[in-house]
C-alpha positions in Angstrom: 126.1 63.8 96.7 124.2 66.7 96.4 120.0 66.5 96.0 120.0 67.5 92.2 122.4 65.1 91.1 120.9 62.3 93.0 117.3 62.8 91.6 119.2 63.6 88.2 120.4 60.0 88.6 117.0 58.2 89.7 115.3 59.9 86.8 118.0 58.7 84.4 118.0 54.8 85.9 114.3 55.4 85.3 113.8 56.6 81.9 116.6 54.1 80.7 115.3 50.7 81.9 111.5 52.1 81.1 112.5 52.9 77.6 115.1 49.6 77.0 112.0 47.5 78.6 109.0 48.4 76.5 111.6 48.7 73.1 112.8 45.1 74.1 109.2 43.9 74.2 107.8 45.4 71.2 110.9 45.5 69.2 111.7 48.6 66.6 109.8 50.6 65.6 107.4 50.4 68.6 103.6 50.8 68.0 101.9 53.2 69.0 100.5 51.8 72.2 104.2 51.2 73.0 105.4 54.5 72.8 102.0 55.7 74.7 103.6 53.1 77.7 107.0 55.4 77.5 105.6 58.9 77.4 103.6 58.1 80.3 105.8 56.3 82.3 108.2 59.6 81.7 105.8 61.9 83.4 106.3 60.1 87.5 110.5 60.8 87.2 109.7 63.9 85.8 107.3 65.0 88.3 109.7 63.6 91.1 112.8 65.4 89.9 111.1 68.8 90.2 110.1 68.3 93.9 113.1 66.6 94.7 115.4 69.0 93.3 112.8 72.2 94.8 112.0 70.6 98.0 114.7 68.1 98.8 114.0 67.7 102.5 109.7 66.9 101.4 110.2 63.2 101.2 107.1 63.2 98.1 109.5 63.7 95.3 111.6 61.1 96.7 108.6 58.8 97.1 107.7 59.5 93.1 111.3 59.1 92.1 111.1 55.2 93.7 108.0 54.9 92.2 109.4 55.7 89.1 112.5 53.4 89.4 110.2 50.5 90.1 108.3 50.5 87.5 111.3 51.8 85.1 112.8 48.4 86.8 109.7 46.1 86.1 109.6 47.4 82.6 113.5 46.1 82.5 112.8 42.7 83.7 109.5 42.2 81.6 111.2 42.8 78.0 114.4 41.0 79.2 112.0 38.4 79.9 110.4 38.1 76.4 113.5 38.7 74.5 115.1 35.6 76.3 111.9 33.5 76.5 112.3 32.7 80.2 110.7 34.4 83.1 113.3 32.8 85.8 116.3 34.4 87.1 117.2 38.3 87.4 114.9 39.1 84.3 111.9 37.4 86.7 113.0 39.3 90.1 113.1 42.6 87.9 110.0 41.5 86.4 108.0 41.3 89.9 109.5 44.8 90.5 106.4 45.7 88.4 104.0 45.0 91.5 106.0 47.2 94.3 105.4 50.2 91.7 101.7 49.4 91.4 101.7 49.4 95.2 103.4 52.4 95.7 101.6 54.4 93.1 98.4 53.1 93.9 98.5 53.4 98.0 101.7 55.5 99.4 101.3 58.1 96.7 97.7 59.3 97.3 98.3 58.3 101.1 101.6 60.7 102.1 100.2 63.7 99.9 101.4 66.7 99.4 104.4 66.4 102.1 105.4 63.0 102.0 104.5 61.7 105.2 101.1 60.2 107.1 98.1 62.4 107.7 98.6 61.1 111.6 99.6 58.2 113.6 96.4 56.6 112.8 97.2 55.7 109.5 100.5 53.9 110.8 98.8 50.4 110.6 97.6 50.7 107.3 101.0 51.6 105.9 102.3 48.5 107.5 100.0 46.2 106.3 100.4 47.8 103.0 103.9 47.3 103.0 103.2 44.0 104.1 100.4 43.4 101.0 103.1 45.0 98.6 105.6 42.1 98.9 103.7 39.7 99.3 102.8 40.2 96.0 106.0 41.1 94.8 107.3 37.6 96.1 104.6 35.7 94.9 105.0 36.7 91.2 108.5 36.1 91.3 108.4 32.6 92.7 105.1 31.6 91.1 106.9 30.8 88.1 107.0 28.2 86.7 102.8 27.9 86.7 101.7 25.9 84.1 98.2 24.7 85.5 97.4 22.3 88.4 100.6 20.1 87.6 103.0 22.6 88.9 104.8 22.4 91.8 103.6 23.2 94.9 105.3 25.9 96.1 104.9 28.0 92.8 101.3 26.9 93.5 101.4 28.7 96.7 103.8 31.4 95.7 100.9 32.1 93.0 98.3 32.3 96.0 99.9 34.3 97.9 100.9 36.7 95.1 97.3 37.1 94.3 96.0 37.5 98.0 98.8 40.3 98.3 97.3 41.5 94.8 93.9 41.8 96.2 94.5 43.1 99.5 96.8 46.0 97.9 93.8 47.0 96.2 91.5 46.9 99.5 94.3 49.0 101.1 94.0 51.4 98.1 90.4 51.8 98.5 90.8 52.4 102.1 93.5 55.0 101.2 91.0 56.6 98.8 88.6 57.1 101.5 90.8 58.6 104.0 91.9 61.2 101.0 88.1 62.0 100.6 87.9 62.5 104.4 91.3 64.5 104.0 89.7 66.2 101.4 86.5 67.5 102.9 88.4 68.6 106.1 91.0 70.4 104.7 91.8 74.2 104.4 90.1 76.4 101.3 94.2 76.8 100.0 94.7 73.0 100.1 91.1 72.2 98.8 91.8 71.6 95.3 95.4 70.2 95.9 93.4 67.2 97.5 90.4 67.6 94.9 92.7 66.5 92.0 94.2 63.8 94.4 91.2 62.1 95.1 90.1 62.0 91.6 93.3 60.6 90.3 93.1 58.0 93.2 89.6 57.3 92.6 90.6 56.7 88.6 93.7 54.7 89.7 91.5 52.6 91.5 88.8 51.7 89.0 91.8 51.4 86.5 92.9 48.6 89.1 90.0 47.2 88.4 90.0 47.2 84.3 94.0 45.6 84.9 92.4 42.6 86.7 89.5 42.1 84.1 92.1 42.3 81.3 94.4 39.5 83.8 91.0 37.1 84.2 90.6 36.7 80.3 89.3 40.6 79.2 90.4 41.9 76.0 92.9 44.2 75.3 90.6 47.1 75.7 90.7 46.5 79.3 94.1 46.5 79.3 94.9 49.8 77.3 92.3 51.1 79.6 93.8 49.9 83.2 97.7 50.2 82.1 97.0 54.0 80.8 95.0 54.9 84.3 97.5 53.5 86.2 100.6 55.2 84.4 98.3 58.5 84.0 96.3 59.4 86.6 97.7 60.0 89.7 101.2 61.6 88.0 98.3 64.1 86.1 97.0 65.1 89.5 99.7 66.0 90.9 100.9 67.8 87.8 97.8 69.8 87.9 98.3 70.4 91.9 101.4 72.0 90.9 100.2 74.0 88.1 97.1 74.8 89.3 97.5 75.1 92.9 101.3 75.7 93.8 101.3 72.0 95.4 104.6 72.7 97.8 104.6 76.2 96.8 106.5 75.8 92.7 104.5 77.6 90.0 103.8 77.4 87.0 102.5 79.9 84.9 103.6 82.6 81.6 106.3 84.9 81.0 106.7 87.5 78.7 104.8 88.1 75.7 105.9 85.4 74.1 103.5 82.8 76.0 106.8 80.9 76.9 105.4 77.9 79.9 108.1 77.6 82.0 108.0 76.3 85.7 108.8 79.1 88.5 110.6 77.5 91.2 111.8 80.3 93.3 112.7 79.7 96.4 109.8 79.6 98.9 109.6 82.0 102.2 111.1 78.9 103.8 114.1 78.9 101.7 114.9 82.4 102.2 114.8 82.4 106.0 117.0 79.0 105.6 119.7 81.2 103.9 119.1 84.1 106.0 119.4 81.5 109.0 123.0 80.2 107.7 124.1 83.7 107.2 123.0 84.6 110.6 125.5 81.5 112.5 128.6 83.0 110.2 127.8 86.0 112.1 128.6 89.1 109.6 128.7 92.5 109.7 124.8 93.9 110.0 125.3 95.6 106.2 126.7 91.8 105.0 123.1 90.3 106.1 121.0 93.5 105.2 122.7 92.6 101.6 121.7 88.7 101.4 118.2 89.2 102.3 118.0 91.8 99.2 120.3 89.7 96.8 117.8 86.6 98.3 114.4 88.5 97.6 115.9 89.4 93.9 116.6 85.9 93.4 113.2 84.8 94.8 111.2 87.5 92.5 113.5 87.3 89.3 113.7 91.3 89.9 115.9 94.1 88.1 117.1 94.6 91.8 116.1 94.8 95.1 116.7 97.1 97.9 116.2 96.7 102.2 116.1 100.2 103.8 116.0 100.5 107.2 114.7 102.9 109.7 117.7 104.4 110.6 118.0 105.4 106.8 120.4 102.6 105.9 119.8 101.3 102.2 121.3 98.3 101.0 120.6 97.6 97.4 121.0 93.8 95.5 121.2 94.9 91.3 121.1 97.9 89.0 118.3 100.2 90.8 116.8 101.8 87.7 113.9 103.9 88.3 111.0 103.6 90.9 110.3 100.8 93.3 107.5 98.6 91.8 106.6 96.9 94.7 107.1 98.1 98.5 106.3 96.3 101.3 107.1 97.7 105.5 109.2 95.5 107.4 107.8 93.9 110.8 107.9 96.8 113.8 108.0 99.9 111.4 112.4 98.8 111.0 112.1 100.1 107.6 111.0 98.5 104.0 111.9 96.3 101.3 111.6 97.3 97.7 111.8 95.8 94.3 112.1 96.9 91.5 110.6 95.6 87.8 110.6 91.6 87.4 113.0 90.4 84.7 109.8 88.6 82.3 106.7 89.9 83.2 104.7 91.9 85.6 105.0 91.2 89.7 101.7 89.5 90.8 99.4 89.7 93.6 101.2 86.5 94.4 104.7 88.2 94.3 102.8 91.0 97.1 101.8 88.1 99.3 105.4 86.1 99.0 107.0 89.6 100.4 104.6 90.2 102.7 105.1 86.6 104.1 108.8 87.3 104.1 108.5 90.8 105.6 107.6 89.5 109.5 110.1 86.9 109.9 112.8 89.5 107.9 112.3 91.8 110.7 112.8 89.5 113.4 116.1 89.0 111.7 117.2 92.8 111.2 115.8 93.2 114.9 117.4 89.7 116.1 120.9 91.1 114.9 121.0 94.8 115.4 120.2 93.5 118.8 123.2 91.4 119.3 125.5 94.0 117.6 123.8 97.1 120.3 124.7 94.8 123.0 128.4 93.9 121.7 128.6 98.1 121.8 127.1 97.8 125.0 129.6 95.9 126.4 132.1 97.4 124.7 131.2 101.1 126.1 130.8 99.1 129.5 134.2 97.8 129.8 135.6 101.4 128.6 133.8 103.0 131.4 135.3 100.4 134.2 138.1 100.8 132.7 138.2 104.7 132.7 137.0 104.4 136.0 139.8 102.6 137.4 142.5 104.5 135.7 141.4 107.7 136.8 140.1 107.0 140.1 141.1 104.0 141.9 144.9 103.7 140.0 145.5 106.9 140.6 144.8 106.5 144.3 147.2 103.5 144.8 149.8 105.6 142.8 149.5 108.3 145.2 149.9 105.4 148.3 152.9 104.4 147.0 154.9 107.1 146.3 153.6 108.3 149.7 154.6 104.7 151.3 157.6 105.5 149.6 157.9 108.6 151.3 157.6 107.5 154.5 160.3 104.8 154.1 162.7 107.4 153.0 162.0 110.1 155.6 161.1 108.0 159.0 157.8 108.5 158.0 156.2 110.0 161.3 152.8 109.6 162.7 151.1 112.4 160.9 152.2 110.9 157.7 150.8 106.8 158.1 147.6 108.4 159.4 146.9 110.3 156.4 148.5 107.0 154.3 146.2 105.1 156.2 142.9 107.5 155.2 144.2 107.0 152.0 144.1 103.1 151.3 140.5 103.2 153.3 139.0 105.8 150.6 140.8 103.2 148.2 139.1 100.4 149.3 135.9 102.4 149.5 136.1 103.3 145.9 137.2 99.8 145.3 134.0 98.3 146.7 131.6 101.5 144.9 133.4 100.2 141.6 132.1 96.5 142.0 128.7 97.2 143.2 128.7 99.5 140.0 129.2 96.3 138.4 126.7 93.5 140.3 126.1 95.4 143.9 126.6 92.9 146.7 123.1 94.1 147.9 121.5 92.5 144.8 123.3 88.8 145.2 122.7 88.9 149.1 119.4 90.8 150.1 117.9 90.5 146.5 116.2 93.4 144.1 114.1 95.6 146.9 116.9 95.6 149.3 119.7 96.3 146.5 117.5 99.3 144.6 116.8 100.6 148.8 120.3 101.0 149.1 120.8 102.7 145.6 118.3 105.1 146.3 119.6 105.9 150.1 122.8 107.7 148.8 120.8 109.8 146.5 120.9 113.8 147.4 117.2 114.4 147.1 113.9 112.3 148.6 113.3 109.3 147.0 110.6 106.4 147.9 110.8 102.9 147.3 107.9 101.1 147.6 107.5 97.1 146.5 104.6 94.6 146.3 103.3 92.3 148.6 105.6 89.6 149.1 108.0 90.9 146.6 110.9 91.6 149.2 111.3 88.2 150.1 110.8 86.8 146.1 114.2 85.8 144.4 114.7 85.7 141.0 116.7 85.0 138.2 120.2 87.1 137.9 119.9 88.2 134.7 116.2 89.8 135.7 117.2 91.8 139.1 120.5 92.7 136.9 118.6 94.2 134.4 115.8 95.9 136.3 118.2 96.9 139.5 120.6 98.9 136.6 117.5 100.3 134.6 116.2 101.8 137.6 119.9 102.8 139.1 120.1 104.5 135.1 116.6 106.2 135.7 117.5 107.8 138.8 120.6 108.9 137.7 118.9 110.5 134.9 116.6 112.2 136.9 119.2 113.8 139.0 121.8 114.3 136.0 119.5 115.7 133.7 116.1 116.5 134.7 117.1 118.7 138.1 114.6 116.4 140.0 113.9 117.3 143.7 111.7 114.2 144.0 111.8 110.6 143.2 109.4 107.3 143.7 110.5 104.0 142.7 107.6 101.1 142.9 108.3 97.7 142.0 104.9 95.4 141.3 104.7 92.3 140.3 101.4 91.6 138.3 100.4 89.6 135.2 103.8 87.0 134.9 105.3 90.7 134.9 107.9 92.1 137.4 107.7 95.8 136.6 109.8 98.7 138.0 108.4 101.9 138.0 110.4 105.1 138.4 108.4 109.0 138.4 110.5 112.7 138.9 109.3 116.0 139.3 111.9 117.3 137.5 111.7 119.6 134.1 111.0 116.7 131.9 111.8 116.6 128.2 110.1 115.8 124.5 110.7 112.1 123.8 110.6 112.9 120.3 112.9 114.8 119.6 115.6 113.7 123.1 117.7 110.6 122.8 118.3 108.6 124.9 121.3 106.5 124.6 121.7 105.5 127.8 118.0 103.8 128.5 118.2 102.2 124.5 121.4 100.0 125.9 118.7 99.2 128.6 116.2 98.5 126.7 118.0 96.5 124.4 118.8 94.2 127.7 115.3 93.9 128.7 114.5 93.2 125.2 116.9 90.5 125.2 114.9 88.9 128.0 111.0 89.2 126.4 110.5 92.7 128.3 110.4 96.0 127.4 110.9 99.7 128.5 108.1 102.7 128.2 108.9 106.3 128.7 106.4 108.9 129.4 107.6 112.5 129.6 106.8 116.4 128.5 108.2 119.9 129.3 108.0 120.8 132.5 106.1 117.6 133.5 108.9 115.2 135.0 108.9 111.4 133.6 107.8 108.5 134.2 109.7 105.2 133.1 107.8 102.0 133.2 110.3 99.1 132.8 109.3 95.3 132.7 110.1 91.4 131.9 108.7 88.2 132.2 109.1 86.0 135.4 107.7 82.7 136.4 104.5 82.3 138.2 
């Protein structure tokens, strides 16, 4: 059962037993006190069904829907009650129903506001005991009755004691609660400031309409009553009515659309919501265009916009809506990956507000874009790896073992003499030569056995022109993960190769350092250097994109006729 229809159904349990109650109690037509008593009692499911349905994973709305049902329950039981003359029986049990609703609304309201659970671990004991205080005088009032004066029985005599001590102490826990909010209050941040101001004056008036209830009780008149019955119905439902209109309590709105002055309540999703979707997309794993798409069909949604557009760096443009005219709002995504636009809200003007929400959204957006145009370079990585090992092989090593056979072949057919099995024989060594070049291409035995300095040594041995490796203190004999001396021993095999490929170097130093938590590989040419503006470098992205996979990163620094220097690095332990 979905969140919607289940708050949908406490609101209606609700609103029907409150309404059938106080009807059955005043009979038709109900004064106006009576109808005072519905209206009010309305606004707590009401309230609840918005932040359940919004926020269905805050546990507040769910705590105001119970509240609601309580008293909705209470209200039930009391005009059963009168209509049948007798307080005993199911009318009596819904009846006592009325003081876990008082409880609730008086101490767990105010006490798990705005999100529905404690303030800390400290304030476990009190919602025990308050739990404990609740039914105690929920029990009491249901067994109390009969009490007719000091000739009942005893145990409605005690059931009445008990019910009152339970009474009392609820409101001792609710005064406790109120100062805690005030503390709450004072400590809390400049955005949730006024949340908690409007709490603690709704708790403060809950309480002293606690107060007028009991004097009204003891033998007040009905003044008191009207007094503590509309506090308690009113005042804490009002504040958080005004926390959400005033002060986007959990992040809904409410505000004014168009020129028509039409109050309606903005519940877009919140920045939360959007990552949520952009999360679930993300596991489905689609095409990079599919999830470019739902973040700009999400930030439409979330804005009420005309349409919305991502654009990318790369000059990708994915557009959610009819784009019609100019952007109205534009805002960079994280790590200059490209912007998101919007165009003209649907009702009304885009806010400061609306600036903020996409700026929120922007980081955590990039991360995303970044996150899976990642994963999708590396598929292509691997893909364009497998093809070259697999190019390799047909053209070099498959080839050779061709040739072997059909000379093998030969040989059988003719005698084969000694001339011929000695050149055969040459010819399954350079095999097995270029057999064992091809798997230290893929993970060189040198790294798994003598670890990173000894494996990038013997790389840079076979070079044609002078190369220098130089290492740390210590480092030679530090180990460490595969996946970091894989990536660092094939970014600086990639370097080199570049240097001799491309930049006609006559020189090389490679220095690997360890400094910071950083293992860092450092490769320098003489050779005739290039502009890294306007050069790309395919090659080194795929490497980057691996070191990037593991927290590190890759620096170039080259000009004309100035050789380059790459600067490679990730994150190790210690």
């Amino acid at each position: 059962m979905g969140s919607r229809l289940t708050a949908g159904l406490l609101v209606a349990l609700a609103a029907v037993s409150l309404t059938t109650g106080a009807l059955l109690e005043s009979g038709l037509p109900p004064p106006p006190s009576q109808l005072a008593f519905i209206l009010l009692g309305l606004v707590t499911p009401a309230l609840g069904w918005l932040l359940a349905v919004r926020r269905p994973f805050s546990p507040y709305g769910w705590l105001l829907l119970a509240t609601a049902v309580f008293l909705g329950l209470g209200s039930l039981g009391v005009g059963i009650a009168l209509a049948a003359g007798t307080p005993t029986g199911v009318p009596g049990w819904l009846a006592g129903l009325f003081a876990v609703y008082f409880g609730l609304n008086s101490i767990f309201v105010p006490l798990l506001f705005p999100e529905g659970r404690l303030p800390s671990r400290r304030w476990r004991p009190v919602a025990w005991i308050s739990a404990g205080t609740i039914s105690a005088h929920a029990l009491g009032v249901v067994a109390a009755w009969p009490v007719s004066g000091p000739q009942s029985p005893p145990v409605s005599m005690t059931a009445a004691a008990v019910g009152a001590l339970g009474q009392i102490l609820s409101w001792v826990m609710a005064v406790i609660v109120l100062v805690g909010l005030v503390v709450r209050w004072r400590r809390s941040a400049v955005t949730e400031r006024g949340q908690y101001a409007w709490m603690v004056a709704g708790a403060g008036a809950n309480t002293l309409s606690f107060v007028a209830l009991i004097v009204f009780l003891m033998g007040g008149d009905a003044g008191w009553g009207l007094v503590g019955m509309t506090g308690t119905l009113g005042s804490l439902p009002a504040a958080v009515g005004v926390a959400i209109v005033r002060h986007r309590l959990l992040d809904i709105r409410f505000g004014v659309r168009g020129s028509r002055l039409l109050f309606v309540f903005d519940v877009r999703p919140s920045v939360g919501d959007v990552l949520s979707s952009l999360g679930s997309a993300m596991e489905e794993r689609p095409e990079p265009a599919a999830l470019i798409g739902r973040l700009a069909a999400s930030v439409r949604s979330a804005l009420e916009t005309t349409w919305a557009a991502v654009r990318l760096a790369d000059g990708t443009r994915v557009v959610a809506g009819v784009e019609v005219g100019p952007p109205a709002l534009v805002v960079p995504v994280r790590g200059g990956l490209g912007q998101l636009e919007c165009g003209p809200r649907q009702h009304g003007r885009l806010t400061a507000d609306d600036r903020r929400f996409l700026e929120a959204l922007a980081v955590p957006a990039g991360l995303a874009i970044q996150s899976e145009g990642l994963a999708v370079r590396l598929v292509n990585a691997q893909e364009a790896e497998r093809r070259r090992i697999e190019r390799n092989i047909h053209d070099g090593v498959q080839q050779q073992l061709v040739a072997l056979i059909a000379g093998l072949e030969l040989a059988r057919a003719t005698g084969g003499g000694a001339d011929l099995l000695t050149e055969l024989r040459e010819q399954a060594r350079q095999t097995l030569t270029d057999l064992r070049e091809l798997a230290a291409g893929i993970h060189p035995s040198a790294l798994g056995q003598g670890g990173l300095v000894e494996a990038v040594e013997e790389r840079c041995a076979k070079l044609p022109v002078p190369t220098k490796v130089s290492a740390g203190e210590g480092l030679r004999a530090t180990r460490f993960s595969d996946e970091v001396e894989g990536a660092m021993y094939f970014t600086v095999s990639e370097a080199v190769a570049n240097a001799l490929k491309h930049a006609a170097a006559t020189r090389i130093e490679v220095r690997l350092d360890r400094e910071e938590g950083r293992l860092h590989a450092r490769v320098v040419d003489d050779g005739r250097g290039f502009d890294p503006a306007t050069t790309a470098r395919r090659g080194l992205a795929t490497l980057a994109d691996r070191l990037d996979a593991l927290g590190g990163g890759l620096e170039m620094q080259a000009a004309p006729g100035k050789g380059t220097q790459m600067t490679a690095w990730v994150p190790v332990d210690g």
